[in-house]
Structures are given as C-alpha cells and as structure tokens.
C-alpha positions as CSV (number, residue, x, y, z in Angstrom):
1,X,31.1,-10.4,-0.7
2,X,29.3,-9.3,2.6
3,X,30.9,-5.7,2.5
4,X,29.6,-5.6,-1.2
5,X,26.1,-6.4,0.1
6,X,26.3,-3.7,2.6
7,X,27.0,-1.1,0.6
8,X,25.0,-2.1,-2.2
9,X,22.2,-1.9,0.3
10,X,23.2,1.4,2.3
11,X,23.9,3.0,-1.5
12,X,20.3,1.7,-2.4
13,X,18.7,3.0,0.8
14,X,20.6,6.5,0.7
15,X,19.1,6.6,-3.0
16,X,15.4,6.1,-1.7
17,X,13.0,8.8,-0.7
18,X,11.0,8.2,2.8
19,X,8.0,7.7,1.5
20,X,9.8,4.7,-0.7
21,X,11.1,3.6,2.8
22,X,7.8,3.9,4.5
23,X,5.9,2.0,1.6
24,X,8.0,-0.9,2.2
25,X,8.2,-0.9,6.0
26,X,4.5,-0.9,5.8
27,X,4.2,-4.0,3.5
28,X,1.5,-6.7,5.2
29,X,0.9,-4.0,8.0
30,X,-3.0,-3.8,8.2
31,X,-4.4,-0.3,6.2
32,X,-7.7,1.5,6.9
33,X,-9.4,2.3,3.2
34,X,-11.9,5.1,2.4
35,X,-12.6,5.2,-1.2
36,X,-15.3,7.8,-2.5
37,X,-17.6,8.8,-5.4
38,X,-17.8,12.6,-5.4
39,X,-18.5,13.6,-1.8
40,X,-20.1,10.0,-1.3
41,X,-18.2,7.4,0.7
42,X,-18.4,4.3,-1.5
43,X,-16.2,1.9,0.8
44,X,-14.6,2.3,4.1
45,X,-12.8,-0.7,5.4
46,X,-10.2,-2.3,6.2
47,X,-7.4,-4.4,5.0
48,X,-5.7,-8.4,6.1
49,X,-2.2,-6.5,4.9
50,X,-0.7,-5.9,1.4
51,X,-2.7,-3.4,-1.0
52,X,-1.8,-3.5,-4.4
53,X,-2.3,-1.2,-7.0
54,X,-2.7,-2.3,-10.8
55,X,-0.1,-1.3,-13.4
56,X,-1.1,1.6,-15.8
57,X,-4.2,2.1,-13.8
58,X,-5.6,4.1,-10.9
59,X,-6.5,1.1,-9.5
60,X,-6.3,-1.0,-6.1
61,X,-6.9,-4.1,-4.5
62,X,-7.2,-5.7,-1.2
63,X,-8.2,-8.9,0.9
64,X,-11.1,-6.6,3.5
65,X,-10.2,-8.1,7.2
66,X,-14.0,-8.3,7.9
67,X,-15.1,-10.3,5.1
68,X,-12.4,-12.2,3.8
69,X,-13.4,-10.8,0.1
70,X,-11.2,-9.3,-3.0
71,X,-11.8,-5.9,-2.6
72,X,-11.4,-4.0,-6.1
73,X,-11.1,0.1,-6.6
74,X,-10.4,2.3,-8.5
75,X,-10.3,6.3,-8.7
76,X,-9.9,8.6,-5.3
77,X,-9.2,6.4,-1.6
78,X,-7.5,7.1,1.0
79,X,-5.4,4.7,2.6
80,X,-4.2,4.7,5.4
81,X,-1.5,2.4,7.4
82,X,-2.5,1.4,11.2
C-alpha cells in the first residue's frame, strides 16, 4: 500500500508542470496584489495567505493583511508571492 502511494505521487508530480508545483508550494504563503484599470492602479496590497480565483470568471479574492477585509477583483492584477 505505501509503495502504491509513492508512486502514485511521484507519477502525479512527474505529470505536473512547475508552475502547477509552484502554485501549490505557495498556498497560504503571503502574496503582494496590484490590480489596475487601464494604466491606473486601482488596488495594491497585500494578502493574510490563500488567493482564490472564481470558477468561469476572471476573478479573485483575498483576506488584505492590513485590514482584515474580503478583497474582491476582477480583470488585470498582478500577484505576486513573497
């Protein structure tokens, strides 16, 4: 049973990209947002840990570290992990 584990997980690590790997080493890490409207900077912030992102949707979501508040966008952010 263990060795099937094992190779059930190397097979389903071998079969993931890096930036699959990286996405979920870098779950509850905190992650510096800019979001913008045109050129504009509409939010910069940053968040407790997990970002989400809402099914069929260019949206996101995330706790902000500073205020403690839900923290809805959607269209072009940048988000990066710290």
């Amino acid at each position: 049973m263990k060795a099937m584990i094992i190779v059930g997980s190397a097979l389903f690590l071998g079969a993931c990209k890096n930036a699959d790997i990286a996405q979920l080493e870098s779950l509850g890490s905190k992650h510096k947002i800019t979001c913008y409207s045109g050129d504009r900077v509409i939010y910069e912030g940053e968040s407790n840990g997990n970002i989400s992102n809402e099914q069929k949707s260019d949206g996101w979501y995330w706790q902000d570290s500073v205020t403690h508040k839900l923290v809805e966008a959607t269209g072009p952010c940048i988000i990066l992990q710290e």
